[in-house]
N, C-alpha and C positions, 0 to 999 in steps of 0.2 A: 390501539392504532397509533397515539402520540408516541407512545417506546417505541415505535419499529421505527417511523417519521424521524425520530429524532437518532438512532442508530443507523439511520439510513444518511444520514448529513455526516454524523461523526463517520463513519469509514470511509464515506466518499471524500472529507475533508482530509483526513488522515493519510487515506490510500495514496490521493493524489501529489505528494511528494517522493514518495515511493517510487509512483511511475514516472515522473520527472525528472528523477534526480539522476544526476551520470554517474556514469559505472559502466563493465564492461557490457551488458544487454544494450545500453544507450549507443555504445561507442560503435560498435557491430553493428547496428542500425542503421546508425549514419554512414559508415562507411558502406554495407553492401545497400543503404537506400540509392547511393547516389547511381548504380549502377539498375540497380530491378526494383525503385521505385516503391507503389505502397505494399504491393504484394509480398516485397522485401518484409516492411512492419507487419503486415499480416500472419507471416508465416511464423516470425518470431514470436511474436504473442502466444501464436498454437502450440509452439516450443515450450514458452515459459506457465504457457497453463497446465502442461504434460507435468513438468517438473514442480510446477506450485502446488496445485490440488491435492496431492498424495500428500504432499507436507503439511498442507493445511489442516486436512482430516487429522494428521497422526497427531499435532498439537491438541486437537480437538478432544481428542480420545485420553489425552493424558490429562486434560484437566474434570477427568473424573475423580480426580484426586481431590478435589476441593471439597465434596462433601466430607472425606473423611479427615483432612486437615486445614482446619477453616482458614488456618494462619497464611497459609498458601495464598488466598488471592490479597492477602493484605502485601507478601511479600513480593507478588509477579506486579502488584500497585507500585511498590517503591521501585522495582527494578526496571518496571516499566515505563518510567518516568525519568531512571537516572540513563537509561538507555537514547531515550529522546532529546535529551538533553547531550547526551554523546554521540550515538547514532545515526540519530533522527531515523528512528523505526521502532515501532510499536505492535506490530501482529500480531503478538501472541496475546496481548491484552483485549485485543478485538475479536479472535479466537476465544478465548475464554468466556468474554460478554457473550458472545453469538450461542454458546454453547449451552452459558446459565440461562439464558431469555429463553431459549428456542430447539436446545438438543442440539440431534444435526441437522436437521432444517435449519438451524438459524447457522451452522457452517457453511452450509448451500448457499443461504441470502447473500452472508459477509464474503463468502467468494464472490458471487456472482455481483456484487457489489462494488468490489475490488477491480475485477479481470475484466470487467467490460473499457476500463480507462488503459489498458496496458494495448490491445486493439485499437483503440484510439491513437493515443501517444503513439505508440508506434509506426503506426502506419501513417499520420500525418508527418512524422519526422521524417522517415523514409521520403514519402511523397516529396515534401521540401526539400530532402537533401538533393534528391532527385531532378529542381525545376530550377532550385539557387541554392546557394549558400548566406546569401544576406539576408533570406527571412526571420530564419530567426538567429538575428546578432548574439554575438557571445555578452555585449555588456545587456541589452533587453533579459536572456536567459538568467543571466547573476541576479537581477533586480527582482525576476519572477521566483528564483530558490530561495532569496533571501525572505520576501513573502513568507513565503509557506515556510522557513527553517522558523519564522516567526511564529507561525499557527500554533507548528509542534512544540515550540516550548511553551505555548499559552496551554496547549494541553496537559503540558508535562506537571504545567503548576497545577494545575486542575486536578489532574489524577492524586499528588501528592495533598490535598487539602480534604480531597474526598476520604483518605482514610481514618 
């Protein structure tokens, strides 16, 4: 129960720069929130879990590979670290965990652990974009990615120390 608890923080910790960070889903967001509101974030979420899940599984299915070449997760360790570090995204490495703990039920988890914050995120920015634009300021925003671009490099050392 402690592995799952503690798998359950790191991808929620993880995830949630992911789903925060701008890019063109963010931008689309904001722009058709300010017009249809949360339903606007809602629908996109349903979009991007159309498109995410299939990718998810298929990473899933290729880290079948690790029992027959063990060297493999030493090296998706390092890439997944110098990734973070440039990046700042990590999936596949949580993909992989999810995969070695749990099969594909632990895909299902680390999805459904992931996708519940992009429904969130989304639909409150929508919402806001929708009521103001001053909620949430662009220098508030920067001080909140920088955070987390924080986290992810405390990960990134972490992953690289773990090998």
């Amino acid at each position: 129960m402690i592995q799952f608890f503690e798998f359950t923080i790191l991808v929620i910790i993880v995830s949630v720069s992911g789903v925060m960070a701008p890019g063109p889903l963010f931008a689309a967001n904001v722009s058709y929130g300010l017009k249809g509101g949360a339903k606007t974030g809602i629908k996109m979420a349903i979009g991007h879990t159309i498109v995410e899940l299939p990718l998810v599984i298929l990473l899933g299915i290729g880290v079948f590979s690790l029992e027959i070449f063990p060297e493999f997760r030493t090296i998706i360790s390092i890439l997944g670290a110098i990734t973070l570090f440039v990046f700042a995204t990590i999936g596949f490495k949580l993909i992989s965990d999810a995969m070695i703990l749990w099969s594909f039920g632990g895909i299902l988890i680390m999805f459904v652990l992931h996708i519940w914050m992009d429904f969130v995120w989304l639909g409150a920015v929508s919402f806001f974009a929708s009521k103001s634009s001053g909620i949430l300021s662009n220098r508030n925003y920067k001080v909140l990615m920088l955070g987390i671009s924080g986290m992810l490099v405390y990960f990134g050392i972490t992953f690289l120390i773990e090998i």
